[in-house]
C-alpha positions in Angstrom: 13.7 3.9 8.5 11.5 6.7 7.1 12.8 9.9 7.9 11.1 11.8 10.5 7.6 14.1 10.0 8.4 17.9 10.9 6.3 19.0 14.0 3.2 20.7 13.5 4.2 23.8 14.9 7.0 23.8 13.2 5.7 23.4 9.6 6.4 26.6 7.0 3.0 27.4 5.0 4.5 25.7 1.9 5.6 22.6 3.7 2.3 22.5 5.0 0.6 23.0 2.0 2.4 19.8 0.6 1.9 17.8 3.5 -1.6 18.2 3.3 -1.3 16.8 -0.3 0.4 13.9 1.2 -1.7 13.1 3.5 -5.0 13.6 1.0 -3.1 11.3 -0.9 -2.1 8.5 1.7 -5.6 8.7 3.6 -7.9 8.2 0.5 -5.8 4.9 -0.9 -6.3 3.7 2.6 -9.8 4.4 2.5 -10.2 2.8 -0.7 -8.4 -0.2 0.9 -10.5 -0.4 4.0 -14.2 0.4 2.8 -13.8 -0.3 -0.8 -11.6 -3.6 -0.5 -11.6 -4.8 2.9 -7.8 -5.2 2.5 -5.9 -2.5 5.1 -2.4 -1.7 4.3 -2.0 -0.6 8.1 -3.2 -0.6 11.3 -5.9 1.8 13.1 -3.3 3.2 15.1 -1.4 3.8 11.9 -4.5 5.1 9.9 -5.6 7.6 13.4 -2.1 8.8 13.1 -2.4 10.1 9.4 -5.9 11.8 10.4 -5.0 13.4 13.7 -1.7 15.0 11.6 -3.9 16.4 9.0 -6.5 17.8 11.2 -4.0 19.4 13.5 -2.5 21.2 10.1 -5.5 22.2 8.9 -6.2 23.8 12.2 -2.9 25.7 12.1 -3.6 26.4 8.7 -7.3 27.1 8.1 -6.7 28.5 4.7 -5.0 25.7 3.4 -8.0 23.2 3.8 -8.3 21.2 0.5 -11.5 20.1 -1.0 -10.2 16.2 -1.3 -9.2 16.9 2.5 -10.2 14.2 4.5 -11.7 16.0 6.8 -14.1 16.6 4.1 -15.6 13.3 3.4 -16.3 9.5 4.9 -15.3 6.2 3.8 -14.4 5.6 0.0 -17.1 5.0 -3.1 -18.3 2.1 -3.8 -16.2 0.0 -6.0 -19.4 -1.3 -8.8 -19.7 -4.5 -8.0 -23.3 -4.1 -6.7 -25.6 -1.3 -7.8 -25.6 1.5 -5.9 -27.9 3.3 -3.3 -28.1 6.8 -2.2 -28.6 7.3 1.6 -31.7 9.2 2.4 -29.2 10.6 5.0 -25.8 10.5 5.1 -24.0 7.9 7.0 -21.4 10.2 8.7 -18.1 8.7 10.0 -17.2 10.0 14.4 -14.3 12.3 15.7 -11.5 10.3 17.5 -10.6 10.5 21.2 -7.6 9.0 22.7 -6.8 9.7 26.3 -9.0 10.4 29.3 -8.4 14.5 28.5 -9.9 14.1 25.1 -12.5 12.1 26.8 -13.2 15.9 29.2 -12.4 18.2 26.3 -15.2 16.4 24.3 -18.1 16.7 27.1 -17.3 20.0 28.2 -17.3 21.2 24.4 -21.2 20.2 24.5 -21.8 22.2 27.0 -19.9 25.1 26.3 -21.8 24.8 22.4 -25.5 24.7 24.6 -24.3 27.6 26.9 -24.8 25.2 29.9 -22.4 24.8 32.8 -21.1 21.5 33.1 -23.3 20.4 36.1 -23.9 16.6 35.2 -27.5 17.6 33.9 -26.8 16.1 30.2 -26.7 12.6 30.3 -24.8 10.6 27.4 -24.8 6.6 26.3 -22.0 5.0 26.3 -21.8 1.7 23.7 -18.9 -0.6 22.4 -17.9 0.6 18.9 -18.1 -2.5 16.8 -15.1 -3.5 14.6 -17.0 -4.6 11.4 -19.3 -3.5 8.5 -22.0 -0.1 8.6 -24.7 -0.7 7.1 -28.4 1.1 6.8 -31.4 -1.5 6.3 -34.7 0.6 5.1 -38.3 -0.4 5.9 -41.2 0.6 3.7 -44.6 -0.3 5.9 -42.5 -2.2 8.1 -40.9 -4.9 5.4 -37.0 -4.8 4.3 -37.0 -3.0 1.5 -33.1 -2.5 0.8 -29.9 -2.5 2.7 -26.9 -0.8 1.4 -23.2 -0.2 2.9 -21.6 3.2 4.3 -20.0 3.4 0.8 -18.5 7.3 0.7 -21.2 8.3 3.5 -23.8 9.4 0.4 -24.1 6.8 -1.7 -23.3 2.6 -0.8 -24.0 -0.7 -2.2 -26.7 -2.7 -2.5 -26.5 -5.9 -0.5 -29.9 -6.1 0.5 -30.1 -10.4 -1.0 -27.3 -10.9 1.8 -28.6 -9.3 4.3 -31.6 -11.3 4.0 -30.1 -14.2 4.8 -28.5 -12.7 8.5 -31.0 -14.0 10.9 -30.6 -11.4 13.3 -31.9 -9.3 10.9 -35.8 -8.7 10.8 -37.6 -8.6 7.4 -40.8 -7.4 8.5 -41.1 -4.8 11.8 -44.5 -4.9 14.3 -47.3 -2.8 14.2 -46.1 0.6 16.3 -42.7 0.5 14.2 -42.8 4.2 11.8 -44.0 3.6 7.4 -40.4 4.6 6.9 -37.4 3.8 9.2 -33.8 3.2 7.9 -32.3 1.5 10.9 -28.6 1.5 11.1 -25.7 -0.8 12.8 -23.1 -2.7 12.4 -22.6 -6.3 10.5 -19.8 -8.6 11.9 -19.0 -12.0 12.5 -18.1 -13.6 15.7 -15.1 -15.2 16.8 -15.8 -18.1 17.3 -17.6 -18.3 13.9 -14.2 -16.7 12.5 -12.3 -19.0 14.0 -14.1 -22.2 13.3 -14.5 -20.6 9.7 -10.8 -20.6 9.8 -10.1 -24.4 10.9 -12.3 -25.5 8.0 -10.4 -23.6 5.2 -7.0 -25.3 6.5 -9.1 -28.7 7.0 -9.7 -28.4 3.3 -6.4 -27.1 2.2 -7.7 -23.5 1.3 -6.3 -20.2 1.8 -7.5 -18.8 5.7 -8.8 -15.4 6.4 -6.7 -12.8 8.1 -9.6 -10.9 10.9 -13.3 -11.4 11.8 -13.7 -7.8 9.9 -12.5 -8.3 6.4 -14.3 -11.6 6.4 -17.3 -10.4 7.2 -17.3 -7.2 4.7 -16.0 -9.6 2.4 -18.7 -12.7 3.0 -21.4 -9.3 2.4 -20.2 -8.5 -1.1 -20.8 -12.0 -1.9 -22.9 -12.1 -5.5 -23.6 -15.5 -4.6 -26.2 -15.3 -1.4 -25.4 -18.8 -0.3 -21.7 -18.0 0.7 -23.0 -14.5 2.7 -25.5 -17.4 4.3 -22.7 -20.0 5.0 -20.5 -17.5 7.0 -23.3 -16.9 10.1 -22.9 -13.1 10.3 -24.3 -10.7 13.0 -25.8 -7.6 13.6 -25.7 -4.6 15.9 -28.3 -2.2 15.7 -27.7 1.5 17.4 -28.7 4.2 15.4 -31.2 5.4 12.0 -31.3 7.6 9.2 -34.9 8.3 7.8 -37.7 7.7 9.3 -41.0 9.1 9.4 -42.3 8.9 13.3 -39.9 9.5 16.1 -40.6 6.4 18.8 -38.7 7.9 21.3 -37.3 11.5 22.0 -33.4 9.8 23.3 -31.0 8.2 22.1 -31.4 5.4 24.7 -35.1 5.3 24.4 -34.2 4.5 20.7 -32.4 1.7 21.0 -34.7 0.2 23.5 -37.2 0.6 20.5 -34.9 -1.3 17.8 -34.7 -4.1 21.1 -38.4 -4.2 20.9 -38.5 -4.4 17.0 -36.5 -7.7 17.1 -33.2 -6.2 16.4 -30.0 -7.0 18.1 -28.9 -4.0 20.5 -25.2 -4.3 22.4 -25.8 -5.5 26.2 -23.0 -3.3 27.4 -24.6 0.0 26.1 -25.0 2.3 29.2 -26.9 5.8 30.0 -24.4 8.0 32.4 -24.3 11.5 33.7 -20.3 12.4 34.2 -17.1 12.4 32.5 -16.1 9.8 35.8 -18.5 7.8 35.1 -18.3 7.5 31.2 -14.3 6.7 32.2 -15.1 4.3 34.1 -17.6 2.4 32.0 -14.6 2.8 29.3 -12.3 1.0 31.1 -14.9 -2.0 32.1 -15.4 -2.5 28.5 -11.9 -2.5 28.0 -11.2 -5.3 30.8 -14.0 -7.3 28.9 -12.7 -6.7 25.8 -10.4 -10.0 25.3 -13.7 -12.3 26.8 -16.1 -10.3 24.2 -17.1 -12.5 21.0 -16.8 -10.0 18.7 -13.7 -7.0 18.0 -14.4 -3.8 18.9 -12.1 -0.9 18.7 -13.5 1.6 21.2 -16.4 3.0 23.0 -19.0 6.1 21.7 -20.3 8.3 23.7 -23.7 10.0 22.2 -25.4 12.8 23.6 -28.2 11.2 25.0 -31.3 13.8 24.0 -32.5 13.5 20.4 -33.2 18.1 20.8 -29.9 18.8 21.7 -28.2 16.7 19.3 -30.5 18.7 17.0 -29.3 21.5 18.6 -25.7 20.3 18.7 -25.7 19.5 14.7 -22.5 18.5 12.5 -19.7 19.5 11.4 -18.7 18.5 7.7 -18.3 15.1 8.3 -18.9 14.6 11.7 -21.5 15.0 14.6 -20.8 17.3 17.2 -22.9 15.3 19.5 -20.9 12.4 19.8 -17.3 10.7 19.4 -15.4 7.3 19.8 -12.9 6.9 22.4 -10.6 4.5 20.9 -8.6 1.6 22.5 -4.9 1.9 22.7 -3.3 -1.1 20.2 -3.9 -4.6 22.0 -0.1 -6.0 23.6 0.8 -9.1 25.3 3.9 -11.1 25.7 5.3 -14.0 24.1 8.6 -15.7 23.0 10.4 -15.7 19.3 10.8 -19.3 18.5 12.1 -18.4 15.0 12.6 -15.9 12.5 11.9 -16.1 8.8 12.5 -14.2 5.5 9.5 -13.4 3.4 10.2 -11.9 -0.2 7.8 -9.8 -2.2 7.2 -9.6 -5.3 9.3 -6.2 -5.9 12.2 -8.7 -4.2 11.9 -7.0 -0.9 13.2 -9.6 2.1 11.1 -9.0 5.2 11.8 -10.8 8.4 9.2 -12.4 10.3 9.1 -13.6 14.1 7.2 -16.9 14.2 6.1 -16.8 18.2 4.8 -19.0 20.7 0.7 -18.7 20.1 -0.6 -16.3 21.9 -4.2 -14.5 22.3 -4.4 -10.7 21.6 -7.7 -9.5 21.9 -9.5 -12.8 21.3 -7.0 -13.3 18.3 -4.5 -15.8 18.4 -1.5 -14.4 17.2 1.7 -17.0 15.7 3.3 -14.3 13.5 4.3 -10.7 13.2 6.7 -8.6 11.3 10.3 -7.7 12.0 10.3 -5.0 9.4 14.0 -5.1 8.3 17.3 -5.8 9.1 17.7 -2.5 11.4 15.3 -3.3 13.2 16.0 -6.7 14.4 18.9 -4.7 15.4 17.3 -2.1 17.4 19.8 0.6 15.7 19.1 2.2 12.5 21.4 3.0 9.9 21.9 6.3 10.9 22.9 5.2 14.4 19.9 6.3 16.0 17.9 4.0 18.4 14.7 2.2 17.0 13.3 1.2 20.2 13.8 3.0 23.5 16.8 1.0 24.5 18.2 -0.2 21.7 17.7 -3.6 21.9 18.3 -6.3 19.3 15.7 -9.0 18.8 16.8 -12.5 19.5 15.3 -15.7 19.0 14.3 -17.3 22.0 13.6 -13.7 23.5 10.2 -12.8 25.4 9.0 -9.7 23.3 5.9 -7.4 23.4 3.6 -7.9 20.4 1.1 -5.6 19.7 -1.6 -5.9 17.3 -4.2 -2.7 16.3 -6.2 -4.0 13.5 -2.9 -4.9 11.4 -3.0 -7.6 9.0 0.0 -9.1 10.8 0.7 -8.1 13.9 4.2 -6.3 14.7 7.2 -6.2 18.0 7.5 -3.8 20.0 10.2 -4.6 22.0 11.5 -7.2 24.2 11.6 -7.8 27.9 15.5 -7.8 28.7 15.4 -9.6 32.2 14.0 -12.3 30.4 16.0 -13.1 28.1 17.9 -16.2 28.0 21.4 -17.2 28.0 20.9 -19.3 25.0 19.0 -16.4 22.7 20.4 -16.6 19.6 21.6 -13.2 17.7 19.9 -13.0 14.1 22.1 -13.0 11.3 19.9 -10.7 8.0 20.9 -13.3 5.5 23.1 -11.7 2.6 21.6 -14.7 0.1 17.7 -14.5 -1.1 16.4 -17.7 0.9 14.0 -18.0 -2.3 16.3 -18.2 -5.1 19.9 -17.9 -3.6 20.7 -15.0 -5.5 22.6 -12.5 -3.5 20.7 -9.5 -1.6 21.4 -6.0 -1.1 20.5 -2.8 0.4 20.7 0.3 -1.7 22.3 3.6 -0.8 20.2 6.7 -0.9 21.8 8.7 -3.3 20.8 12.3 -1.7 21.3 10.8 1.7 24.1 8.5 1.2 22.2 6.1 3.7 21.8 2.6 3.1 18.4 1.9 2.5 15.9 -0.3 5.0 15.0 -2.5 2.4 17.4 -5.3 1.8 16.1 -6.7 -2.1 17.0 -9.8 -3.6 18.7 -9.0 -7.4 17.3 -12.7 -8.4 14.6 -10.9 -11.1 13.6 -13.3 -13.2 14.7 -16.8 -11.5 13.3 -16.0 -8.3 9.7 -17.5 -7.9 8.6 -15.1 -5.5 9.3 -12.2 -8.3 9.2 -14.1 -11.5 5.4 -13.8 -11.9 5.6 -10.4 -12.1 8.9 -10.2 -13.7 6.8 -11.8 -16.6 3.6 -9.3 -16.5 6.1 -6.5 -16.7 8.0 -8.4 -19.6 5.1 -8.6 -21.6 3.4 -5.3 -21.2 2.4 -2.5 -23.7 5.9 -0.6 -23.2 8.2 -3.6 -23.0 7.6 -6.4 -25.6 3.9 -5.9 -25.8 2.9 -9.7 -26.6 -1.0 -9.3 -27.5 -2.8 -12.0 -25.6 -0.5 -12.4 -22.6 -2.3 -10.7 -20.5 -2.3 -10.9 -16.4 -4.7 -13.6 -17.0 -3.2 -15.2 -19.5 -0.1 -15.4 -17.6 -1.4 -16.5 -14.5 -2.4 -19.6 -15.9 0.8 -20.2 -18.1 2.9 -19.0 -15.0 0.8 -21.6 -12.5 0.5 -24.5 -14.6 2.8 -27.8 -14.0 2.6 -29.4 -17.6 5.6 -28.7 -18.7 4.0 -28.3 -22.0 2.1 -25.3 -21.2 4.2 -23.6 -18.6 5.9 -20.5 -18.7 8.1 -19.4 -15.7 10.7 -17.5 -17.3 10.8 -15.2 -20.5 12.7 -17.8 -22.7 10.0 -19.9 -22.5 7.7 -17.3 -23.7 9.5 -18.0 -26.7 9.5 -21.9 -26.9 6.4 -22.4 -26.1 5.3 -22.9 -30.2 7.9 -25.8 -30.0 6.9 -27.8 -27.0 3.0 -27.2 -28.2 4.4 -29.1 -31.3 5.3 -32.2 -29.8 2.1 -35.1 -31.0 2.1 -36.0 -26.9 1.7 -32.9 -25.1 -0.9 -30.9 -23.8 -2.4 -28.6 -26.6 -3.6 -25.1 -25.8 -5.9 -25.1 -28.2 -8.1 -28.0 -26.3 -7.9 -25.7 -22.6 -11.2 -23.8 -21.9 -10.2 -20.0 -22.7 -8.1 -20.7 -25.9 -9.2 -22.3 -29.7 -7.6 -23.0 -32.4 -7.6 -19.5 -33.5 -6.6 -17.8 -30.4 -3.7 -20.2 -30.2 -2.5 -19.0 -33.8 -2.5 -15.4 -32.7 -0.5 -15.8 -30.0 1.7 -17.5 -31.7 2.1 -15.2 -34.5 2.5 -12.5 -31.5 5.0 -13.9 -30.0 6.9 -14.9 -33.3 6.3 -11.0 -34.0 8.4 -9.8 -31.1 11.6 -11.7 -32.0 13.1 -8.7 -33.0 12.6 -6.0 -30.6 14.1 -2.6 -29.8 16.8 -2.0 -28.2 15.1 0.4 -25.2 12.2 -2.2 -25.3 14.6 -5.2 -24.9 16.2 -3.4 -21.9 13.5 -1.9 -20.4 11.6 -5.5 -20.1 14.0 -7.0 -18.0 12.5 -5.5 -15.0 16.0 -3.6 -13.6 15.1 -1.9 -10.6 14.8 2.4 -11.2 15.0 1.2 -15.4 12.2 2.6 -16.5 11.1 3.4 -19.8 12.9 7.0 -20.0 15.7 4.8 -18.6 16.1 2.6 -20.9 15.9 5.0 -23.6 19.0 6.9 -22.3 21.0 3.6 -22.2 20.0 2.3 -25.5 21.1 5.8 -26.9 24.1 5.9 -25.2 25.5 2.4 -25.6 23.6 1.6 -29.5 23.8 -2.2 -29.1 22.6 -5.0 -26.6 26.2 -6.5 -26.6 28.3 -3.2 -25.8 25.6 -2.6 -23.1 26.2 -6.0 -21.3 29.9 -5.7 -21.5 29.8 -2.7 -20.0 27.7 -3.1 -17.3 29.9 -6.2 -16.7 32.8 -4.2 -16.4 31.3 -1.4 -14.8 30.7 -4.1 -11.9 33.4 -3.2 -9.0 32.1 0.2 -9.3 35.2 2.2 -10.4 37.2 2.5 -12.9 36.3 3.8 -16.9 33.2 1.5 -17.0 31.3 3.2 -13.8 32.2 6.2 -14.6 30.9 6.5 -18.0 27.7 4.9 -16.8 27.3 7.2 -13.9 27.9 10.0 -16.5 24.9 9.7 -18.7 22.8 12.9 -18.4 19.7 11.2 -15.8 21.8 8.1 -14.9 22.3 8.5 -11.2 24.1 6.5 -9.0 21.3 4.8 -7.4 20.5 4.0 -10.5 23.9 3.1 -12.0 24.2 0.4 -8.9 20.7 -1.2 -9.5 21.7 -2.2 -12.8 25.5 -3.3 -12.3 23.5 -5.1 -9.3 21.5 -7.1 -12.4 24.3 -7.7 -13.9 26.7 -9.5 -11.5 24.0 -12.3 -10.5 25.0 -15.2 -12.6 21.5 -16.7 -12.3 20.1 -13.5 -14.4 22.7 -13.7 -17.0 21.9 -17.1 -17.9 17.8 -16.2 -18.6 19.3 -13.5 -20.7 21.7 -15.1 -22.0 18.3 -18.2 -23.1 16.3 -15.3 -24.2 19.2 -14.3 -26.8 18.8 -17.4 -28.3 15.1 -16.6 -29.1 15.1 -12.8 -29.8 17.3 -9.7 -31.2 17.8 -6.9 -29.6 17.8 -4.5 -32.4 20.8 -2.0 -32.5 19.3 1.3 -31.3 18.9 3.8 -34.5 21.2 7.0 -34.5 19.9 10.3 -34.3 19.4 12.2 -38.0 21.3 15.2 -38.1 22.4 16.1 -41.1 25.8 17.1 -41.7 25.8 18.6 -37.4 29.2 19.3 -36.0 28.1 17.7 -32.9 26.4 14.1 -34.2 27.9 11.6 -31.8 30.1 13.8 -30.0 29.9 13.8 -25.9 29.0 17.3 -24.3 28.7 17.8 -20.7 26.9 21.6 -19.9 28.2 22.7 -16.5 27.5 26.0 -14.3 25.0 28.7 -14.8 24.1 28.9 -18.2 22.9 32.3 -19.3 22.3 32.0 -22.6 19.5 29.2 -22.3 18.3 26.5 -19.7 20.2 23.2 -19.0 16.8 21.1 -20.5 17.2 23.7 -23.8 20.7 22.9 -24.0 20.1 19.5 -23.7 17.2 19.4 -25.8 19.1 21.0 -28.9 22.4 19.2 -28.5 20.8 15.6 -28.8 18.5 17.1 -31.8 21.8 17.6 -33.7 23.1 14.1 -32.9 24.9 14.8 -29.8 25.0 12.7 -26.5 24.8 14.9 -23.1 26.5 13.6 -20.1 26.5 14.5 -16.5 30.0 13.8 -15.8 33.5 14.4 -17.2 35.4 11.7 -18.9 37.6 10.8 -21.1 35.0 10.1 -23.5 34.0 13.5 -23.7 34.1 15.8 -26.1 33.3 19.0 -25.3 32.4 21.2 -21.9 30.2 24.1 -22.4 30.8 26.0 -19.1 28.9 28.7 -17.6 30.0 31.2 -14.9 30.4 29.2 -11.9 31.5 26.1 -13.1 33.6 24.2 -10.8 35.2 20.4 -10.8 33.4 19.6 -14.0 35.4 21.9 -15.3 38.9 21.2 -13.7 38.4 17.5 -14.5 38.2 18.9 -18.6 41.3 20.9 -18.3 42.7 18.0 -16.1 42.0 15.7 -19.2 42.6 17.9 -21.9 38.9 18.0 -22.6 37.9 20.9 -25.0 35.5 23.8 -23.3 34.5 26.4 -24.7 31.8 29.4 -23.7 28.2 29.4 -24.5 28.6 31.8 -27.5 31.2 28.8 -28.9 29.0 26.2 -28.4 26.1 28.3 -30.3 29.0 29.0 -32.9 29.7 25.7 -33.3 26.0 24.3 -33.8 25.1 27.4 -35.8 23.2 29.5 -33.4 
């Protein structure tokens, strides 16, 4: 479990400052997610969380308001697949209400802006919010002329060839309709199109579609018209950006002209005169909302009175005239009738309750997540309750499932009185259910928690991790095979001829021999490759047979080995062989083996486990112990130092070193040939302690370790 957010209020200047920078951060990849790629990482809920925490910062802490904040800016830029268009006006993204107080804060902040009291005199609409693509459609002389998405509120794509084919969609407006008008809505698809969309992608064997949203944002940035076409979309028309001649002087009136134009207008939009009555119209829609053919995620209230939204203006990203009142996240009830383990590509094993079908929202729902092993349990590793009462989740148990927009829906918790005297307790399975390799949850090294994340150790034999086990292999800083690129290996990776495929690094390597058998498949006859190509791959591959040590190391794709990593531990142990027996014995985690690993300057513990992790699964020995048979690690080259006092010795700096930092000292020592560790042992050589040294330096005198001052050391190395 993440650890938990410091309070608002409770937040120092600097810790604010870098939460902001967090948040910048997270918000603006989601963005880029949800408008640029109509593939969400998290649910609304999720999403509103991130921005009501940033906003409530930045109102603590005015000065402290960033210029990426994402109070600052809508949506995401477009992503270039289409050309671009630049709103005549901006498409501006609404303020968020949650509760029936937000609702009264909001309407009596109009009137206290128009210096009015709150006597019922300003009336407001009140129309669903529409879960599904914004969109601005411009007339010139009353034909389409282009339609373009939200993009980052200034600029958006043109899709103006798909919207053509939306029959909703006028091309040409009547007579009274202004020269100009840009009128805006929202594009979506229905659910029952959605679903029926879906039954004929399984008919035909083909990947489904998660949500009526993402397929219809997706079906819009078509390049092929016909598809857009094929996928029946709908539009909602409810508001405008240019336009030349006002036909109406509310906001009501204008819808009621889009209606007359031909456009599609929601049937549930309403003009009311209190905060009771826009509650109550709220909650209507609500009670509708599962019967509705088409997702929506709230209800906006607009000031109704085109002058005193004038008069009401923006703020930097927002209209102070209206806001949406969002739903809470959709639950219902259901049983568990089994759980399963997914693994990810990174090796992460995530549990997932398959339930009796159930509709949420119009949705029918058959799986959500589990999240880990904790909480299936209901208790976290710290001993701390995940859900209210602590209970575990059992298959055959009734549980609440609640879904906000998530790309798979998650539980909450269960019902206790129903469950069953023959729910069966879930056992987290200590094997990878992919590959059989065993599976394991990290400690935190700061923390000394176990992490959430159990992780299969399978690497390279595990099918759900070896296709990226092989990108990683052959990329730039690992053995940087030219022409095995993603593409490249996709195919190789995907293929069943046994002539062509490559599912583990060894076969990288033996490809050049099965290509050379008269009856197989030859590359050089598959569309993408010739006769030349297929030479220089070869020769590319041939060219990485011997490879450097760090290289070597760092391309088998150990969990926290990075390049830096790898570096340290080809320095350290010099050869491929005296690196593999180590880690081998460094395996029950004590003893001279652990400790010396553990002891390289950078090596932490974390760390140090991951790869002894690697090492014990008998399934990754035998690919390295193939891939030996086709390439040489090449014995990592000692450092140059002359005739140094110190080349190859062990030094281990310890306490407050006056006379220069501990990167200085570091950096000079391995200059001259030296190896710095961050732990005593019996391999070390010498201790260079400061004042305040402490067990470093009663293990040296424990061990009969040499230590000496600063001024020594610089004696020793010449100053």
């Amino acid at each position: 479990m993440a650890d938990a957010l410091i309070a608002v209020e409770d937040l120092s200047e600097e810790q604010a400052r870098a939460e902001l920078t967090r948040l910048a951060a997270a918000i603006a990849h989601h963005d880029a997610l949800y408008h640029g790629k109509d593939q969400p990482e998290i649910s609304d809920a999720d999403y509103d969380a991130l921005k009501r925490r940033n906003d409530a910062i930045e109102a603590r802490f005015p000065t402290l308001v960033r210029t990426d904040s994402p109070s600052q800016r809508v949506g995401a830029a477009p992503v270039g697949i289409f050309s671009q268009v630049t709103h005549a006006r901006p498409m501006l993204s609404l303020d968020n209400v949650f509760s029936d107080e937000d609702v009264t804060d909001f309407v009596a902040s109009v009137y206290r802006f128009l210096g009015v009291m709150p006597d019922n005199s300003i009336a407001f609409t009140a129309e669903p919010k529409i879960d599904g693509l914004s969109m601005s459609i411009r007339y010139e002389n009353r034909k389409l002329k282009t339609a373009a998405t939200r993009g980052d509120g200034a600029t958006g794509e043109n899709v103006t060839a798909n919207i053509l084919t939306i029959k909703e969609i006028p091309t040409e407006l009547p007579a009274d309709a202004p020269d100009v008008v840009e009128v805006r809505g929202e594009v979506y698809m229905a659910k029952s199109d959605f679903l029926a969309l879906n039954a004929q992608m399984e008919a035909e064997g083909k990947q489904t579609y998660v949500n009526p949203r993402n397929t219809a944002a997706g079906s819009l940035r078509q390049l092929d018209p016909k598809v857009t076409a094929s996928r029946k979309l709908k539009f909602f028309a409810y508001a405008w950006g240019e336009i030349s001649t006002m036909p109406a002087e509310t906001q009501s009136g204008m819808v009621e002209a889009f209606k007359r134009w031909g456009f599609p207008v929601n049937p549930l939009t309403r003009r009311l005169s209190s905060v009771e009555e826009i509650i109550a119209h709220y909650r209507e829609i609500g009670l509708q909302r599962a019967d509705l053919d088409y997702d929506i995620d709230g209800v906006v209230y607009k000031v109704d009175r085109l002058d005193l939204q004038a008069r009401l203006g923006f703020r930097s990203r927002s209209p102070r005239w209206a806001t949406a009142h969002k739903f809470p996240a959709e639950q219902a009830f259901t049983k568990v009738e089994a759980i399963d383990i997914q693994v990810g590509r990174t090796g992460a094993l995530t549990p997932v309750a398959r339930l009796e079908p159930i509709t949420v929202g119009g949705v029918v729902v058959t799986n959500a997540t589990l999240h880990n092993a904790d909480y299936i349990e209901g208790i976290g590793n710290g001993g701390e309750r995940i859900r209210e009462e602590g209970h575990d989740i059992r298959i055959g148990d009734t549980v609440i499932v609640q879904r906000a927009g998530d790309v798979i829906p998650q539980v909450l918790d269960i019902v206790p009185e129903k469950r069953p005297e023959t729910a069966v307790k879930y056992e987290f399975p200590k094997t990878c259910p992919v590959c059989g390799s065993h599976a394991v949850r990290e400690k935190n090294e700061k923390t000394g928690k176990l992490d959430s994340v159990t992780r299969c150790t399978g690497g390279f034999v595990c099918s759900a991790q070896a296709k990226e086990h092989i990108k990683h292999f052959v990329s730039r800083n690992a053995f940087d095979i030219e022409g095995l690129g993603t593409k490249q290996v996709d195919f190789f990776f995907d293929s069943e001829d046994p002539a062509l495929q490559i599912r583990t690094a060894p076969e990288i390597f033996t490809l050049k021999k099965r290509q050379e058998g008269s009856t197989l498949t030859k590359l050089e006859n598959i569309e993408g490759f010739g006769r030349v190509s297929v030479r220089k791959l070869f020769d590319a591959i041939d060219a990485r047979r011997d490879i450097a040590l760090n290289r070597f190391i760092f391309a088998l794709g150990i969990r926290h080995v990075g390049e830096t990593t790898a570096k340290l531990l080809a320095r350290s142990y010099g050869s491929y062989k005296a690196f593999a027996e180590a880690m081998q014995q460094a395996a029950p985690k004590f003893g001279e083996a652990w400790n010396e690993l553990n002891s390289i300057e950078g090596i932490g513990e974390v760390v140090a486990a991951s790869i002894v992790e690697f090492f014990k699964e008998p399934r990754n020995l035998d690919v390295v112990s193939r891939l030996l048979e086709e390439v040489t690690p090449l014995d990592a080259e000692a450092v140059v130092a002359g005739d140094s006092p110190v080349a190859g010795k062990t030094v281990v700096f310890t306490g407050s070193l006056e006379r220069f930092t501990r990167d200085e000292a570091k950096a000079r020592a391995e200059g001259l040939g030296a190896k710095v560790a961050g732990s005593v042992s019996k391999k070390t050589d010498y201790v260079v302690a400061g004042p305040g040294a402490g067990s470093k330096l009663d293990k040296a005198r424990e061990l009969g370790v040499a230590v000496m001052t600063e001024d020594e050391w610089l004696d020793l190395i010449g100053g």
